[in-house]
Backbone bond lengths (Angstrom), bond angles and torsions (degrees), N, CA, C in turn:
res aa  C-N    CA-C-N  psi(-1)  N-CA   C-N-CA  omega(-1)  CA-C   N-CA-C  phi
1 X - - - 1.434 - - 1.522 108.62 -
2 X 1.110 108.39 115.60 1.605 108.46 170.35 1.493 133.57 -97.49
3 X 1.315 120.17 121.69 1.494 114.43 -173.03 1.238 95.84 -76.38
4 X 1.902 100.23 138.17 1.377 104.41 150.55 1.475 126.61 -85.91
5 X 1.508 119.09 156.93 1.407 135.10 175.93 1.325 124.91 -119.87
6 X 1.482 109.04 82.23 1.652 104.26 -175.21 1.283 112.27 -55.34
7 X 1.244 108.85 140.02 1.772 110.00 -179.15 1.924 89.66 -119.65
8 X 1.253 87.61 133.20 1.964 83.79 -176.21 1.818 83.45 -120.64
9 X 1.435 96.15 131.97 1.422 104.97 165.36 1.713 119.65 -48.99
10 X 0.865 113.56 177.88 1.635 114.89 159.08 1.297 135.89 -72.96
11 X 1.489 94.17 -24.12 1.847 105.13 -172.54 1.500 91.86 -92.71
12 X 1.418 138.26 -11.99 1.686 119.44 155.93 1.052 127.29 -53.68
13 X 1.753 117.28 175.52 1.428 108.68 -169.14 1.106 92.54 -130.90
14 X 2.010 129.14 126.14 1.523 115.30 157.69 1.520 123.79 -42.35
15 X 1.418 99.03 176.57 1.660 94.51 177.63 1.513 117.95 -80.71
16 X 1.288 107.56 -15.64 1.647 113.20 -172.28 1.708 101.30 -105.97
17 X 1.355 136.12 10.00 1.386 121.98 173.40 1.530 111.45 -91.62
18 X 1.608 77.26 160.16 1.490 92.07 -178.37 1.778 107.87 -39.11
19 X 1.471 116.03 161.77 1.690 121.08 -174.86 1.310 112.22 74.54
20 X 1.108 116.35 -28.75 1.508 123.88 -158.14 2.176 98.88 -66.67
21 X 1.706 89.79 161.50 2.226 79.74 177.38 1.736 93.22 -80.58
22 X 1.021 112.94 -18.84 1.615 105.35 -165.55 1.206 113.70 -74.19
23 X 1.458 109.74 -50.95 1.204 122.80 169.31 1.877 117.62 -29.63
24 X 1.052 92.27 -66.73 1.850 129.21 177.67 2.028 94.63 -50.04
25 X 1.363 108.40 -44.38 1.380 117.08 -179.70 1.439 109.76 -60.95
26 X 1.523 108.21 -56.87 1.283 113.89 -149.78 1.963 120.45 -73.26
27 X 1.486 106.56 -1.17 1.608 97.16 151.51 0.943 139.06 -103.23
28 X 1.601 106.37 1.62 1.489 116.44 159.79 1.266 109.81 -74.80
29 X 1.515 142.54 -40.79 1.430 151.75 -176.81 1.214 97.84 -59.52
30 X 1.557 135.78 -67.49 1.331 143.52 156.94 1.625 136.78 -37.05
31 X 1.480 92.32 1.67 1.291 109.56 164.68 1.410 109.26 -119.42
32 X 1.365 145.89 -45.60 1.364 159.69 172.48 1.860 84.00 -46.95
33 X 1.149 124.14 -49.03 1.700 114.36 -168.32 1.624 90.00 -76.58
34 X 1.134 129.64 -35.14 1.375 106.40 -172.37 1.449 122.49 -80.37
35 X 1.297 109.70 -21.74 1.549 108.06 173.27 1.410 102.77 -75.14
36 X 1.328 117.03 -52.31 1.514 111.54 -174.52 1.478 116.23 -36.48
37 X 1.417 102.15 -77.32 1.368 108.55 152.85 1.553 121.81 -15.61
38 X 1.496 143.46 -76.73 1.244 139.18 160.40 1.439 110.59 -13.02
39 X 1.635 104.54 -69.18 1.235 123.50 -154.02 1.628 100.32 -58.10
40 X 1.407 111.23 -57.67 1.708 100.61 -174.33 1.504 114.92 -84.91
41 X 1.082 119.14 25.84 1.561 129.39 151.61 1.731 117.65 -92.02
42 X 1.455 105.28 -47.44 1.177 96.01 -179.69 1.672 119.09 -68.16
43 X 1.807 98.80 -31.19 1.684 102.95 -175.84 2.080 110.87 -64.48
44 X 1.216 99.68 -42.31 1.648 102.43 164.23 1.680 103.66 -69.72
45 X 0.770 147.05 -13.74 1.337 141.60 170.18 2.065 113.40 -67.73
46 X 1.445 87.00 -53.59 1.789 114.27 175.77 1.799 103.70 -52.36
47 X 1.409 98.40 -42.73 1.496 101.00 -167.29 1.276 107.64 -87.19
48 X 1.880 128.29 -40.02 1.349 113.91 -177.47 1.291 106.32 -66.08
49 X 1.477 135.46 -32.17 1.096 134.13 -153.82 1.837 105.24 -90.21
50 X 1.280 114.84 -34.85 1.425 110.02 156.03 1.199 130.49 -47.79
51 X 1.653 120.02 -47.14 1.341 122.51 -169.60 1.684 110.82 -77.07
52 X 1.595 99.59 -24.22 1.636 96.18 176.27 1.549 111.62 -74.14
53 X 1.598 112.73 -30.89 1.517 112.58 -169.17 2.078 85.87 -63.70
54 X 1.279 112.05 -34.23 1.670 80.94 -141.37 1.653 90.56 -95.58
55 X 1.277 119.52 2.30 1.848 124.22 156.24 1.845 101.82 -75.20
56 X 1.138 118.72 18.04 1.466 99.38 -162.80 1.316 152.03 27.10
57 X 1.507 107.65 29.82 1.659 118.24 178.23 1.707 96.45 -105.85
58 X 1.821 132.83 -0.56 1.331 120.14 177.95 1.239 104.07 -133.71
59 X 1.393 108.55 -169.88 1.893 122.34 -155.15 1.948 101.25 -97.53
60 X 0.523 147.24 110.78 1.186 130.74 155.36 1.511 142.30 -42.34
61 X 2.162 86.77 -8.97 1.687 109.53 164.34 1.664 111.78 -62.80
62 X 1.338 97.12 -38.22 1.584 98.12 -179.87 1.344 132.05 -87.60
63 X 1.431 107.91 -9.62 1.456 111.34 162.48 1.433 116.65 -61.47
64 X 1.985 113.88 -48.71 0.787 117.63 -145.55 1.946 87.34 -96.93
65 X 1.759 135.06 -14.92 1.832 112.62 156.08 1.748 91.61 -69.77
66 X 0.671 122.16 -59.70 1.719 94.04 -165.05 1.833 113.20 -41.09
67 X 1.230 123.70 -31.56 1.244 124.29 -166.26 1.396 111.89 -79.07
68 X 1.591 96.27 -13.19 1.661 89.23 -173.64 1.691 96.02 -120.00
69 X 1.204 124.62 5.08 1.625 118.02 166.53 1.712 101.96 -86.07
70 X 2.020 93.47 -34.91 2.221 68.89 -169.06 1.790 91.54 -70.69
71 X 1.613 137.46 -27.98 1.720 125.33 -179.85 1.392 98.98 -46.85
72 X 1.247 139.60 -47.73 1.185 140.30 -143.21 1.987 96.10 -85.16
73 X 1.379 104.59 -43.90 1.412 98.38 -151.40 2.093 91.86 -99.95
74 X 1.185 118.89 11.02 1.291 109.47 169.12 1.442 98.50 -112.05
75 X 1.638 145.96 -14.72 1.127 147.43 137.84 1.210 114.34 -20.96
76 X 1.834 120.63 -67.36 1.330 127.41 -170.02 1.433 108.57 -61.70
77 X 1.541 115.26 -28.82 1.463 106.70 -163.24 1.474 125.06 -91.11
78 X 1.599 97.56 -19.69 1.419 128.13 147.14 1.920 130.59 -45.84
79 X 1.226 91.41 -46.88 1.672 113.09 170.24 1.471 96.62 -73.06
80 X 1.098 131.30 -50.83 1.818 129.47 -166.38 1.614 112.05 -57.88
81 X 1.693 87.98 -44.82 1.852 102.68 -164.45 1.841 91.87 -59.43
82 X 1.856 98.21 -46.11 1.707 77.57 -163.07 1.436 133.43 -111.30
83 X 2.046 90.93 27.19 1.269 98.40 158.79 1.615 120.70 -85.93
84 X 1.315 110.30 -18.43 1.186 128.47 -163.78 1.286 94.79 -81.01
85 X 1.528 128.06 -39.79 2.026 118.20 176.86 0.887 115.68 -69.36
86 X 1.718 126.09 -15.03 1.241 136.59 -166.83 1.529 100.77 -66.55
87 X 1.584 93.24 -53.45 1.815 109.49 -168.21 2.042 111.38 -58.34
């Protein structure tokens, strides 16, 4: 069995250098993880903080900033997706 050994000249381009499409990709990808991310923090945020308001040990102030950071932060990510098809 023989391993192969890609030998890439010099004048190639990795996948992550500058010019590269990935490159060009990869802060939009790195942004799609960060809203996501946001997003299912704030929605478990919405929910722990609901279930405590309605056990009566929490605020119902905090159900209702969590409810309007995850509106706010699935808005933005919404605006991103479809400025970005636009482009």
């Amino acid at each position: 069995m023989t391993q192969e050994n890609p030998s890439r000249s010099s004048s190639e381009l990795g996948p992550l250098e500058p010019g590269t499409r990935q490159r060009a990709q990869l802060s939009i990808r790195i942004a799609d993880i960060a809203w996501t991310a946001l997003s299912v923090v704030a929605a478990l945020w919405v929910i722990l903080a609901t279930v405590d308001a309605v056990r009566g040990s929490g605020s119902w102030a905090y159900s209702v900033v969590a409810l309007i950071l995850l509106a706010i932060g699935l808005t933005m990510r919404l605006r991103a997706v479809r400025r970005r098809d636009r482009m």
